[in-house]
C-alpha positions in Angstrom: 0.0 0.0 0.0 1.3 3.5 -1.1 -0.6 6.8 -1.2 -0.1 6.8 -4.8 -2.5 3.6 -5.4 -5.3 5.3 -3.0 -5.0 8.5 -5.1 -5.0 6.6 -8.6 -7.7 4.9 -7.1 -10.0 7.8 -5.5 -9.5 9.8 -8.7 -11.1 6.9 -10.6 -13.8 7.0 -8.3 -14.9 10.7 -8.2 -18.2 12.2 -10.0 -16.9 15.7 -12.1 -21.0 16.6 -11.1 -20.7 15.7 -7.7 -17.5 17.7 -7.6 -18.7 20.7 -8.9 -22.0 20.8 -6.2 -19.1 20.4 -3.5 -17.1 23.6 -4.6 -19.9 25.6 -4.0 -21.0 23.8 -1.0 -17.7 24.4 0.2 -17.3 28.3 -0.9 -14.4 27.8 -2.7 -14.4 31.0 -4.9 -12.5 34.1 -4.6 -12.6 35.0 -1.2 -14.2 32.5 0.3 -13.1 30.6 3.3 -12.1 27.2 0.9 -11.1 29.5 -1.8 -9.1 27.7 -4.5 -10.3 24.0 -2.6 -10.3 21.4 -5.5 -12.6 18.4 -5.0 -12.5 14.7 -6.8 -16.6 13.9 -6.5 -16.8 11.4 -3.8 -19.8 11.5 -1.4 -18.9 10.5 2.8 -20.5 7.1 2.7 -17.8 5.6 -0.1 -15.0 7.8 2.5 -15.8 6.1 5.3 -15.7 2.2 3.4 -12.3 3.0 2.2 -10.9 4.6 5.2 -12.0 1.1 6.5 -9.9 -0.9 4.0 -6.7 1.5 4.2 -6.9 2.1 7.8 -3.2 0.7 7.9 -1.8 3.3 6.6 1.2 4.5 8.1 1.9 8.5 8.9 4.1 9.0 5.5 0.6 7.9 3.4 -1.4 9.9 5.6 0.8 13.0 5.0 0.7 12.4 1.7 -2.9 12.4 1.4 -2.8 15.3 4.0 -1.0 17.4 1.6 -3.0 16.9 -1.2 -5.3 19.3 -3.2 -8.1 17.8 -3.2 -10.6 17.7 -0.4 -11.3 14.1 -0.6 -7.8 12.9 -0.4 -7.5 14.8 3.3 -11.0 13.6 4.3 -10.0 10.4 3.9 -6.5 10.6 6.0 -8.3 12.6 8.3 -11.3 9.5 8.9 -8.2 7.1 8.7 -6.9 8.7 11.9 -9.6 8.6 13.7 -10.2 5.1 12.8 -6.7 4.3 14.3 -6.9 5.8 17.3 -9.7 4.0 18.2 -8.1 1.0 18.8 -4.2 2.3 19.5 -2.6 2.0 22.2 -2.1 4.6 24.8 1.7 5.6 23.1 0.1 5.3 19.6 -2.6 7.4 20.7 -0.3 10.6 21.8 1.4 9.5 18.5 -1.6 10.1 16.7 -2.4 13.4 18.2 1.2 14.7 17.9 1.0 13.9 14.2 -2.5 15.4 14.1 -1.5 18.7 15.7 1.7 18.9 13.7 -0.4 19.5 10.5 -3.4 21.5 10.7 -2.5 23.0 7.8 -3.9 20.9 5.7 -7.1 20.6 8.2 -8.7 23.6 6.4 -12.1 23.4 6.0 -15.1 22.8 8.6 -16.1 19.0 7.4 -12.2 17.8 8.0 -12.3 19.9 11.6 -15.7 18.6 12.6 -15.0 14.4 11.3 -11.7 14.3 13.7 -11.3 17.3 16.5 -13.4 15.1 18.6 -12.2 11.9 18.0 -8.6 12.6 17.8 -7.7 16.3 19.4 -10.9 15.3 22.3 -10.6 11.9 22.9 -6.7 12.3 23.7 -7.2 15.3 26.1 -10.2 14.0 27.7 -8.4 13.2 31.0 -5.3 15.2 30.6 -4.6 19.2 30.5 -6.6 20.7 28.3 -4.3 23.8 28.0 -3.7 23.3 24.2 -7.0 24.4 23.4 -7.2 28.3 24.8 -3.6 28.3 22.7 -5.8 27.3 19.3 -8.6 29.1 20.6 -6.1 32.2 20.3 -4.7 31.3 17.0 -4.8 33.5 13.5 -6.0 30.0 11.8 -10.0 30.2 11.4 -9.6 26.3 11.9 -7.2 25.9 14.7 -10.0 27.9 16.3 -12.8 25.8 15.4 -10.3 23.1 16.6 -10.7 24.5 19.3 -14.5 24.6 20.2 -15.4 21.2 18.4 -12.7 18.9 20.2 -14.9 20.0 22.7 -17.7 17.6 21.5 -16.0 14.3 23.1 -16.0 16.0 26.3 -19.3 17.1 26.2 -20.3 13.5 25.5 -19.0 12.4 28.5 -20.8 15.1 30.7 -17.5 17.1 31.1 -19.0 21.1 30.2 -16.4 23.2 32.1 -13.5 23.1 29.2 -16.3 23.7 26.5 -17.8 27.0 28.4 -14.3 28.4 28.7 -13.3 27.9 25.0 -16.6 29.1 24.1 -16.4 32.1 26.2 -12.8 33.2 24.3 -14.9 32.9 21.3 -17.5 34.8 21.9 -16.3 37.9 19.6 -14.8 35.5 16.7 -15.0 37.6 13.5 -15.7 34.5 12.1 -19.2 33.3 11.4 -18.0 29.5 11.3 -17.0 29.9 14.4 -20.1 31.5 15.7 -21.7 28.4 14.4 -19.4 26.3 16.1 -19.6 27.6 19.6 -23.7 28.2 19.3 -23.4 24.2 18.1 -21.3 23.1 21.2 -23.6 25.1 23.6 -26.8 23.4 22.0 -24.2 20.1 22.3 -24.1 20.3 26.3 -27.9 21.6 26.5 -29.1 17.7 24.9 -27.0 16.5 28.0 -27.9 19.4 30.8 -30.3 21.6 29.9 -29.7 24.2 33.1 -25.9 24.1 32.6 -26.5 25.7 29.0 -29.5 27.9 30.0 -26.8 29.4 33.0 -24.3 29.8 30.6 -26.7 31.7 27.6 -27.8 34.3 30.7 -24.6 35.6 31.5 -23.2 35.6 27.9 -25.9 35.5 25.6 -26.1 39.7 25.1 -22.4 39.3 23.8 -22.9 36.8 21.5 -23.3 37.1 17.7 -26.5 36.2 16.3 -25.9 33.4 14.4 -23.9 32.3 17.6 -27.6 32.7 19.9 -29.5 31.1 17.5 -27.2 28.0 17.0 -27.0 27.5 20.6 -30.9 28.6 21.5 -32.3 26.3 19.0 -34.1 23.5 21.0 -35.1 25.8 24.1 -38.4 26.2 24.7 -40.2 28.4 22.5 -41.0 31.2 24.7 -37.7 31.1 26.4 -36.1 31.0 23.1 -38.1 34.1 22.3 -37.2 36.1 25.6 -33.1 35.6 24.7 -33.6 36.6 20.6 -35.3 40.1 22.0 -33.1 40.2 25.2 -35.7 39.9 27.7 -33.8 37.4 30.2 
């Protein structure tokens, strides 16, 4: 196995139709936030079955599938890790992060944060320091911040809210609106698990928070409580 037989491979595969639906999906024109993104044409569900059969691969395939310019190919390395870290063991698994954190680079758009902060970036930190985050949450990269907020998720999974409030809070004035939706996504995240830790959290912050942030993280309250934060009547 070599990353040149999965690429020969995955460009066989790839729809030009598909691929042109996914640029725009992905906003990759002239300044957008995947500008210049090139994509093969290969939906998640054919990802995920070959990030199955190569999930072998060593670290010198998955960089070079990291590096490459099309979406798909870093998708794939990026579903590949996650797959392996499942079952590593604990010295493979800091492996995996190191290598992970080492080149977010190449982890530049939302759908390759979202498939692997949690189940590479959170699953490692979940019972160690968490410092790493507030140094991504302060980062000039757009994804190392949503790094960030969405490695958050594994946490939040396992009723740990405390490290997800505080990223979200050094969020909270993001200029970017993929982070807003982020951080108003993790909030609604820990309301499906604790309802009152969210709700305590939206009335000291909420009146600083962006509206596309509110509404993300407002979205299953109850309808006239959802009402009184939109018009700032808490």
């Amino acid at each position: 196995m070599n990353a040149k037989e999965i690429q020969t491979r995955m460009r066989a595969m790839g729809s030009e139709e598909r691929a042109r639906v996914s640029e725009w999906f992905f906003k990759t024109g002239p300044g957008e936030y995947g500008e210049g993104d090139l994509f093969l044409g290969l939906d998640s569900p054919t990802l995920r079955k070959l990030a199955k059969e190569y999930r072998a691969a060593n670290f010198k395939i998955l960089l070079s599938l990291l590096k490459s310019k099309f979406h798909e190919e870093r998708l794939l390395a990026l579903l590949i890790l996650g797959l392996q870290f499942l079952k590593a063991s604990d010295e493979a698994k800091h492996e995996i992060y190191r290598f992970y954190l080492a080149n977010t680079l190449y982890i530049n758009n939302w759908d390759l944060v979202d498939c692997s902060a949690p189940h590479v970036v959170g699953a490692f930190l979940i019972d160690k320091d968490k410092v790493i985050l507030a140094k991504l949450a302060k980062s000039e990269s757009l994804w190392e911040r949503r790094i960030a907020i969405v490695a958050t998720h594994y946490f939040i999974r396992n009723y740990h809210f405390d490290t997800t409030f505080k990223i979200a809070e050094m969020l909270l004035q993001d200029r970017e609106d993929l982070i807003h939706k982020a951080v108003g996504w993790m909030l609604r995240e820990v309301g499906k698990k604790h309802f009152e830790a969210e709700e305590a959290f939206m009335r000291i912050h909420y009146q600083r928070m962006p509206r596309t942030m509110l509404r993300y993280a407002i979205e299953r309250f109850p309808e006239e409580l959802r009402q009184k934060f939109l018009k700032g009547h808490i």
